[in-house]
GURO-877179 format. One record per residue: chain; x, y, z of N, C-alpha, C in turn; residue in three letters. Coordinates in Angstrom, 3 decimals. Example, Ala and Ser with C-alpha at 12.3 -4.5 7.8 and 13.67 -1.06 7.14 Angstrom:
2
SITE   chaine        npx        npy        npz       capx       capy       capz        cpx        cpy        cpz   residu
SITE        A     13.190     -5.690      7.800     12.300     -4.500      7.800     13.200     -3.300      7.800      ala
SITE        A     12.850     -2.250      7.080     13.670     -1.060      7.140     12.900      0.030      7.870      ser
//
This chain:
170
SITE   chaine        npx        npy        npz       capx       capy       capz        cpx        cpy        cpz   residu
SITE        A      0.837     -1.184      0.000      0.000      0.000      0.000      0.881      1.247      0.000      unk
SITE        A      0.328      2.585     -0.474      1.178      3.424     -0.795      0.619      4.541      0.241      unk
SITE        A      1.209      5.474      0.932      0.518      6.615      1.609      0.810      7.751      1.020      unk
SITE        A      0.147      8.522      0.864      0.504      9.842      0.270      0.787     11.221      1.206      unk
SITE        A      2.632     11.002      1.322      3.023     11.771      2.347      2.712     13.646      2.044      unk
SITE        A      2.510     13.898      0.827      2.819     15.160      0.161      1.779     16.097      1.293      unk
SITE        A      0.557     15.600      1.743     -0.429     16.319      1.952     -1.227     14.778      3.226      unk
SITE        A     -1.104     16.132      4.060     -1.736     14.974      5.492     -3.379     14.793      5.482      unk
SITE        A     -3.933     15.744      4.900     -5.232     15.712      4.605     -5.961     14.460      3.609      unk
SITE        A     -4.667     14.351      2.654     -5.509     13.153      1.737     -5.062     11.689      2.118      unk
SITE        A     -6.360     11.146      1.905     -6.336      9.454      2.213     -5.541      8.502      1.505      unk
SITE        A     -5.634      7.731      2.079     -4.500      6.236      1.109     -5.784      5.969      0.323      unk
SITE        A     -6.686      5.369      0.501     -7.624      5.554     -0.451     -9.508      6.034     -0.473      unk
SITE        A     -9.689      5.791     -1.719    -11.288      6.527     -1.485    -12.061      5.342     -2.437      unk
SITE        A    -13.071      5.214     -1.221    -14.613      4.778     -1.514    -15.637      4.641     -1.898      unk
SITE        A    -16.640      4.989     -2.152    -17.864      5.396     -2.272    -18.403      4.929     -1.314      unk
SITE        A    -18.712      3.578     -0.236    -19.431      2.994      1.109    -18.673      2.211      1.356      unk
SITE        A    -18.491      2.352      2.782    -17.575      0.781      3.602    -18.210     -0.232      2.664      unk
SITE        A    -19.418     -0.372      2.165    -19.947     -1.898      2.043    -19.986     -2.453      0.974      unk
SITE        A    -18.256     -1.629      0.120    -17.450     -1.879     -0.884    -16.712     -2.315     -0.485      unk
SITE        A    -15.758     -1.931      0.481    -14.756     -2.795      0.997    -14.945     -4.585      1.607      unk
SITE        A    -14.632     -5.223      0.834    -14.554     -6.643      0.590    -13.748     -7.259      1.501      unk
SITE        A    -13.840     -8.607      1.761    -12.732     -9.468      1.971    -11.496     -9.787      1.226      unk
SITE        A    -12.210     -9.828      0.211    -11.045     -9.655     -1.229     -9.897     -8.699     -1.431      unk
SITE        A    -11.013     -7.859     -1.169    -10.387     -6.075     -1.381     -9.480     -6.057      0.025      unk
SITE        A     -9.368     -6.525      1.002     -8.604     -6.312      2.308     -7.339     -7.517      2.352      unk
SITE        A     -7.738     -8.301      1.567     -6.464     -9.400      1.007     -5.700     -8.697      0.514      unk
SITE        A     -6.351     -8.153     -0.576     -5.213     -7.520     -1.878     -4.712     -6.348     -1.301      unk
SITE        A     -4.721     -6.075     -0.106     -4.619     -4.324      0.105     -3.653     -5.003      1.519      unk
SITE        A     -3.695     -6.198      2.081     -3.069     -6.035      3.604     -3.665     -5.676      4.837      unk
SITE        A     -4.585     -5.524      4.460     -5.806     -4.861      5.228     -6.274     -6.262      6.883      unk
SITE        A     -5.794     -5.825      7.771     -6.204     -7.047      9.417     -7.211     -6.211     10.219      unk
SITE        A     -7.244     -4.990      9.714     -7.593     -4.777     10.665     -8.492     -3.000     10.557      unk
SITE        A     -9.675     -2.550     11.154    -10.390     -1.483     10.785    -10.538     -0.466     11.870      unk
SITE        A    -10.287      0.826     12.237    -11.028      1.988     12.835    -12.347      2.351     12.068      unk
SITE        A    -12.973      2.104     13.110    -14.223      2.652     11.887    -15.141      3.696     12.547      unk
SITE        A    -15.293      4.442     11.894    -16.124      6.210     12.305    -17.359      5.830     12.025      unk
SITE        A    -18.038      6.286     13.027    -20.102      5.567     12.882    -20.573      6.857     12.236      unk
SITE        A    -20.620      7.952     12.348    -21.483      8.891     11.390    -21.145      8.958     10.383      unk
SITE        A    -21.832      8.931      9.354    -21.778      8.652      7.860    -20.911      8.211      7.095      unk
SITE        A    -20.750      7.000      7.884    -19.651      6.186      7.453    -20.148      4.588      8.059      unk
SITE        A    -20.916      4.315      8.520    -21.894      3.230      9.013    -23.326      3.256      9.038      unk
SITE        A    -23.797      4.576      9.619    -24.748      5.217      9.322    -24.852      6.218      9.319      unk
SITE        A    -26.185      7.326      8.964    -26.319      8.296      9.111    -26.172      9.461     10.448      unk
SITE        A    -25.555     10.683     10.555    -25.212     11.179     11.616    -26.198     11.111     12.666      unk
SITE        A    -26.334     10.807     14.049    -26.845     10.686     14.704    -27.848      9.823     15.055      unk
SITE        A    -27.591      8.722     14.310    -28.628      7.530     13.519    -28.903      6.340     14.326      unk
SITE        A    -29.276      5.981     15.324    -28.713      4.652     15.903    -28.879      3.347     15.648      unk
SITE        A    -29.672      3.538     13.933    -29.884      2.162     13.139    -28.768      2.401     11.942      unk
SITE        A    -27.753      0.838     12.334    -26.966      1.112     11.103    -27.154      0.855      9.900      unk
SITE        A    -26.305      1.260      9.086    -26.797      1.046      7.626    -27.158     -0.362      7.001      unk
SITE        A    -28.092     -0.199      6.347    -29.111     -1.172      5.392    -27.411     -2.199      5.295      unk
SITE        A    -27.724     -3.611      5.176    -26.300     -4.143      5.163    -25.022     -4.472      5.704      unk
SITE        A    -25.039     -3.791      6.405    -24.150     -3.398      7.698    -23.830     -4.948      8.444      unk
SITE        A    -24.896     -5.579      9.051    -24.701     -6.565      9.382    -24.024     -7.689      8.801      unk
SITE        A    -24.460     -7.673      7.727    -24.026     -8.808      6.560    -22.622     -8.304      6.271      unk
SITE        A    -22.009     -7.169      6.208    -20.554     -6.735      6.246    -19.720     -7.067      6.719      unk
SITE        A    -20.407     -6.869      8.325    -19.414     -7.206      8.824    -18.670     -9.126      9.419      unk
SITE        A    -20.409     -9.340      9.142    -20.073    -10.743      9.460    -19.208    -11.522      8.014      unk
SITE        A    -19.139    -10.675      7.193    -18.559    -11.281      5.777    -16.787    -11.220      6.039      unk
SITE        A    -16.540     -9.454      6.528    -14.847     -9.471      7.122    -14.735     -9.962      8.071      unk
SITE        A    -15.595    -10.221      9.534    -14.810    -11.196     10.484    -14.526    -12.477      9.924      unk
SITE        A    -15.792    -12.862      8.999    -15.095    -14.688      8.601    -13.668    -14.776      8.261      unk
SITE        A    -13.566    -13.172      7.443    -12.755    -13.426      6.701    -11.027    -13.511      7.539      unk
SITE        A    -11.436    -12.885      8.805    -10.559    -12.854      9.688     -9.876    -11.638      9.905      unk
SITE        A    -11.026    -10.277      9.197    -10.727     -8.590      9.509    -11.100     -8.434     11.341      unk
SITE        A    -10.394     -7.596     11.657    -10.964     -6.990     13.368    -11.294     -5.600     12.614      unk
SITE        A    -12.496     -5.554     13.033    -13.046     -4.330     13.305    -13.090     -3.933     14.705      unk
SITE        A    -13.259     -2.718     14.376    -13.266     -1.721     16.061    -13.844     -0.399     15.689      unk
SITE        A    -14.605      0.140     16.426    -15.501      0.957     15.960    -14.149      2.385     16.688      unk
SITE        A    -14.201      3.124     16.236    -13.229      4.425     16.782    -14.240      5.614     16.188      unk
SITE        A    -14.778      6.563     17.354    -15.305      7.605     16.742    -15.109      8.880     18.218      unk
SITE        A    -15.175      9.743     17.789    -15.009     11.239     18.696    -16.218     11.497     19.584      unk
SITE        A    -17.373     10.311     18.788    -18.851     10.341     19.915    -18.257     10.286     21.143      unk
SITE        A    -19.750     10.440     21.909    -19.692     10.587     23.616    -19.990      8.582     23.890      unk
SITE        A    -19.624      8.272     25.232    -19.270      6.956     25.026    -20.831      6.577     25.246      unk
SITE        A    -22.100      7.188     25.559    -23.475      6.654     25.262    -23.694      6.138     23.902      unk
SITE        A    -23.339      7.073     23.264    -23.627      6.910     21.323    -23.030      6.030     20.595      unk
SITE        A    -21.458      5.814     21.317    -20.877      5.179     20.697    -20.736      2.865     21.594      unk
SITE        A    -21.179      3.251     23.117    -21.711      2.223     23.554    -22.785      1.642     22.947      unk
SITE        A    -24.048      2.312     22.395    -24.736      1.471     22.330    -24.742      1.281     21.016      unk
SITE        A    -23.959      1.831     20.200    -24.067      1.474     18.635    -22.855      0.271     18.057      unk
SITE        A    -21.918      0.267     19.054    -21.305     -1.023     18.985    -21.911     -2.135     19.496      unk
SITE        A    -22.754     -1.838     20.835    -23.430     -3.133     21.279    -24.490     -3.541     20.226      unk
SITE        A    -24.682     -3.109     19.698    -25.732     -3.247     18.530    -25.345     -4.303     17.468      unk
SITE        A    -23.657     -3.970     17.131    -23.046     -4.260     16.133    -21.991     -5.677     16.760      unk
SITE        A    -22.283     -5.323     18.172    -21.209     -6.589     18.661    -20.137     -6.617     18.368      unk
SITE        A    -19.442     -5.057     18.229    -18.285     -4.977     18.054    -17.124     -3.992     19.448      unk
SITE        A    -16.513     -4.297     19.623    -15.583     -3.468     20.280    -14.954     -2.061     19.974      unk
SITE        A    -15.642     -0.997     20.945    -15.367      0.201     20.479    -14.461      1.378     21.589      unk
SITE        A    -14.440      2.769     21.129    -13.201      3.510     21.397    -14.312      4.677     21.188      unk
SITE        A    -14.938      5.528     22.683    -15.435      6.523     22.328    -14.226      7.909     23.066      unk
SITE        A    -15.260      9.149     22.413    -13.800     10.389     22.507    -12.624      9.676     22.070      unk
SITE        A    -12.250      9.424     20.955    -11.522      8.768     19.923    -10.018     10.115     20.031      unk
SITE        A    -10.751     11.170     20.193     -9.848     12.572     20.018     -9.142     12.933     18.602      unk
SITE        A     -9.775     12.358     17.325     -9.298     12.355     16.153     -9.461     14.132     15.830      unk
SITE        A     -8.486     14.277     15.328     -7.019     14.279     14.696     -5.802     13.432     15.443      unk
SITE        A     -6.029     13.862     16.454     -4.377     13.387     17.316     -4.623     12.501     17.553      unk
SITE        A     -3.658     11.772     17.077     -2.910     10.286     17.319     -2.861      9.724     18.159      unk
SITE        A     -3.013     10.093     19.896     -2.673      9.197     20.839     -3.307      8.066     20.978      unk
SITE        A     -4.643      8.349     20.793     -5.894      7.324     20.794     -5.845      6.278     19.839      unk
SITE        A     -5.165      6.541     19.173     -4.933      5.651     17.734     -3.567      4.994     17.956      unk
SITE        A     -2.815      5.475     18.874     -1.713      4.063     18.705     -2.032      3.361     19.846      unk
SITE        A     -2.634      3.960     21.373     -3.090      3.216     22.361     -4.056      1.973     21.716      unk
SITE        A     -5.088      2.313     21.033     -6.113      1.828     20.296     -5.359      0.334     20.011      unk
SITE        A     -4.489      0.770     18.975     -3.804     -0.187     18.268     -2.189     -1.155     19.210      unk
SITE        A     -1.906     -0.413     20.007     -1.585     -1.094     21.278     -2.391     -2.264     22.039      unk
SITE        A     -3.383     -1.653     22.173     -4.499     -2.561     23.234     -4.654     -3.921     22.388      unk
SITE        A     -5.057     -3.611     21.080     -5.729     -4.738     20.339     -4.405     -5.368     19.623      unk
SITE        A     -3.055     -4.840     19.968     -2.048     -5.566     19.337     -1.993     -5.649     17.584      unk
SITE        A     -2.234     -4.253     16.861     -2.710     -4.106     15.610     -1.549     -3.595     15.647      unk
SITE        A     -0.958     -4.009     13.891      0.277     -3.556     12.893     -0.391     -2.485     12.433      unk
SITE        A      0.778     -1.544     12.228      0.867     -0.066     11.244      0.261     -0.548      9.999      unk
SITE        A      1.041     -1.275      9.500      1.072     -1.939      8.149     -0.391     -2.759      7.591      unk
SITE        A     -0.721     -2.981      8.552     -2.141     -4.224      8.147     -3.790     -3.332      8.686      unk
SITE        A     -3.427     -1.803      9.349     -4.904     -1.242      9.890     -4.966      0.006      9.087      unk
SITE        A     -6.338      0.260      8.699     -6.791      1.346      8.573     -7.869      2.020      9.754      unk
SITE        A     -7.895      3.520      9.039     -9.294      4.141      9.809     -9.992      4.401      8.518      unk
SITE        A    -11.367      4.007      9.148    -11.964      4.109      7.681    -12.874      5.083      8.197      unk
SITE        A    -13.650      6.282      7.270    -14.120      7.229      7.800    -14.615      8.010      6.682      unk
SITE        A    -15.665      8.830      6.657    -15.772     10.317      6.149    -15.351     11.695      6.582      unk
SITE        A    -14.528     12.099      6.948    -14.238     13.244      7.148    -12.441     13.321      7.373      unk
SITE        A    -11.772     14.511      6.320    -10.403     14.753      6.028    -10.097     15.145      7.554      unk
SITE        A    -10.723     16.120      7.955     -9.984     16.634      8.962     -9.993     15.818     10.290      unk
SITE        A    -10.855     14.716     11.138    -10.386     14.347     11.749     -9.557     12.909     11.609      unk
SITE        A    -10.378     11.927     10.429    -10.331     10.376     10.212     -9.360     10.494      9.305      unk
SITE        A     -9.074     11.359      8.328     -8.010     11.042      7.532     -6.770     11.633      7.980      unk
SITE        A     -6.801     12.466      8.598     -5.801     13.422      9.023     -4.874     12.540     10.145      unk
SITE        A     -5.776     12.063     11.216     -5.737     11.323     12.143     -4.630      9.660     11.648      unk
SITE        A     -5.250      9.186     11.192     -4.719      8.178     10.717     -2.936      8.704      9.704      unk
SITE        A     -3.211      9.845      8.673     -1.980     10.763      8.764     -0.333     10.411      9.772      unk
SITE        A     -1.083     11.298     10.869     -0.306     11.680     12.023     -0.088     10.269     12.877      unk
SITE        A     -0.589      9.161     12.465     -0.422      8.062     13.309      0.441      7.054     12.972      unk
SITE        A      0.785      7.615     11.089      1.400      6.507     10.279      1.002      5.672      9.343      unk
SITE        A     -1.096      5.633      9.996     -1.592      4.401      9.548     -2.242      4.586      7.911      unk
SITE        A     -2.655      3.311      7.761     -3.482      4.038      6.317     -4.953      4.241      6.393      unk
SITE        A     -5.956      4.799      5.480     -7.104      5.876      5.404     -7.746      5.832      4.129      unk
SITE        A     -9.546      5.212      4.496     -9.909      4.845      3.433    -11.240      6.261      3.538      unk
SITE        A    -11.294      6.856      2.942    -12.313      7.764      2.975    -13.473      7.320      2.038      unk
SITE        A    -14.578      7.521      3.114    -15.698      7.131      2.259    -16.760      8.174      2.066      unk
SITE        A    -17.382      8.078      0.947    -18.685      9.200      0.631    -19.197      9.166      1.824      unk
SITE        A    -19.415     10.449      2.295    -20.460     10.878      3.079    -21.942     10.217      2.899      unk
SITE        A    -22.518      9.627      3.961    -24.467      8.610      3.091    -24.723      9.988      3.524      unk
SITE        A    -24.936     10.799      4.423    -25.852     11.895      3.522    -25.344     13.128      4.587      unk
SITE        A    -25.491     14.215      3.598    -24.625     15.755      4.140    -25.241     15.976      5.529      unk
SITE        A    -24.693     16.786      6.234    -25.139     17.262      7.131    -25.026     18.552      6.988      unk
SITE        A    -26.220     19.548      8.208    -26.838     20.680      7.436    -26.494     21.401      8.589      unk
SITE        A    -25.609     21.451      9.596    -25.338     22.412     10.181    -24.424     23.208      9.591      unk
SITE        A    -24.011     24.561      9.716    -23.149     25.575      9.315    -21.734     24.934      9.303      unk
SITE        A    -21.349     24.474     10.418    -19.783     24.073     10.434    -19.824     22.743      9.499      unk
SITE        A    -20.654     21.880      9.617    -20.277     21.216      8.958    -20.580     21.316      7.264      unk
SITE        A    -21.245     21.743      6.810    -21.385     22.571      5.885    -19.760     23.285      5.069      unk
SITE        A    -19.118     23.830      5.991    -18.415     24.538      5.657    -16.731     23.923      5.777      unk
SITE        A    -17.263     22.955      6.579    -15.974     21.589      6.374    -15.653     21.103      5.210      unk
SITE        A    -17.304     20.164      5.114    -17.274     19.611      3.464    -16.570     20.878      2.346      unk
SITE        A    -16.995     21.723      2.719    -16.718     22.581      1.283    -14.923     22.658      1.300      unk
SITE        A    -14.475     23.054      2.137    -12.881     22.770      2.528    -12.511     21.491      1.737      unk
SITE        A    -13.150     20.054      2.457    -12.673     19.316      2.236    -12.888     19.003      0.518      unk
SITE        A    -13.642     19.395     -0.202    -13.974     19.344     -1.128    -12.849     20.413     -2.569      unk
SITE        A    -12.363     21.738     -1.748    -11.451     21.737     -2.427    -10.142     21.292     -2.338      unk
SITE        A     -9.789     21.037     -1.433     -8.731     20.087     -1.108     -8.043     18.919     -1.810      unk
SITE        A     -9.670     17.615     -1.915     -9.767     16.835     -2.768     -9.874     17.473     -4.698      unk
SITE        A    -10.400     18.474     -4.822    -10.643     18.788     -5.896     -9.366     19.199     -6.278      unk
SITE        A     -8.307     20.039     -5.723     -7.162     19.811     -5.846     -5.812     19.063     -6.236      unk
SITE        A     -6.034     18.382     -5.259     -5.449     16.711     -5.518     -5.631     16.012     -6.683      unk
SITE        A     -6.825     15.592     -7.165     -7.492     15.464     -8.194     -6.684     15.908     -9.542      unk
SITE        A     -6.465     17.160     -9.631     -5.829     17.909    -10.355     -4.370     17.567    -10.983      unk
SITE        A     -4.097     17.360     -8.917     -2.296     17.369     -9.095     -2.301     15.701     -9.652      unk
SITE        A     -2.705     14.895     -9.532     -2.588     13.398     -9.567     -2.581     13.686    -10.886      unk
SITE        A     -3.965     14.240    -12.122     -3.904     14.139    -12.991     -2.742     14.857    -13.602      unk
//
């Protein structure tokens, strides 16, 4: 896998929905192991039913012998009961951007640099984060915008950023 040191903002790679990312696709990539961000990136922000599929996902990468771990900046109510849901093991106040949480994280569960991602929608904390940690970063489409002002005005950042990049690659 390749990281793209030039710019801490952009991801190792991009998505369209986690529920593209395969067993296959985590063979061919090195992939043991997942951070995974619950707002619009599992489900919708503030959502506490996860996405259509979701289940069948994940039981498809544990066979396959992926660890997931849910990692998000939620409060640990939101993020307790949406892993218990999912029966997965999670990490709330995540503190993404900064890294500490992310190598403790990956300490605890005994996870390689080399074999984990954070998978996520948003540059500035999930991709950035993973950045500053070493690790690699799968950014996924947003399932649907959110309409407050700041965040509003994130996307648009993050959007020229990527639109940028875009550019320079080509």
């Amino acid at each position: 896998m390749k990281r793209h040191r030039k710019n801490n903002l952009l991801p190792t790679y991009v998505i369209s929905s986690v529920l593209k990312i395969t067993p296959r696709l985590c063979k061919e990539l090195g992939i043991e192991a997942m951070l995974l961000d619950i707002d619009n990136t599992l489900t919708t922000h503030n959502n506490p039913e996860p996405y259509i599929g979701l289940f069948r996902w994940i039981d498809r990468l544990q066979d396959a012998g992926v660890e997931l771990i849910i990692f998000s900046n939620n409060n640990h109510r939101r993020v307790a009961n949406f892993a218990r849901r999912l029966d997965l093991p999670y990490v709330a106040r995540a503190a993404k951007p900064l890294p500490f949480m992310i190598r403790k994280t990956m300490d605890r569960y005994r996870l390689s640099r080399e074999s984990t991602v954070i998978v996520g929608d948003q540059l500035f904390t999930d991709i950035l984060g993973a950045n500053l940690a070493n690790i690699y970063s799968v950014l996924v489409t947003t399932i649907t915008p959110e309409h407050g002002w700041f965040f509003r005005l994130k996307r648009k950042w993050e959007k020229k950023i990527l639109d940028a990049a875009r550019k320079e690659i080509l």
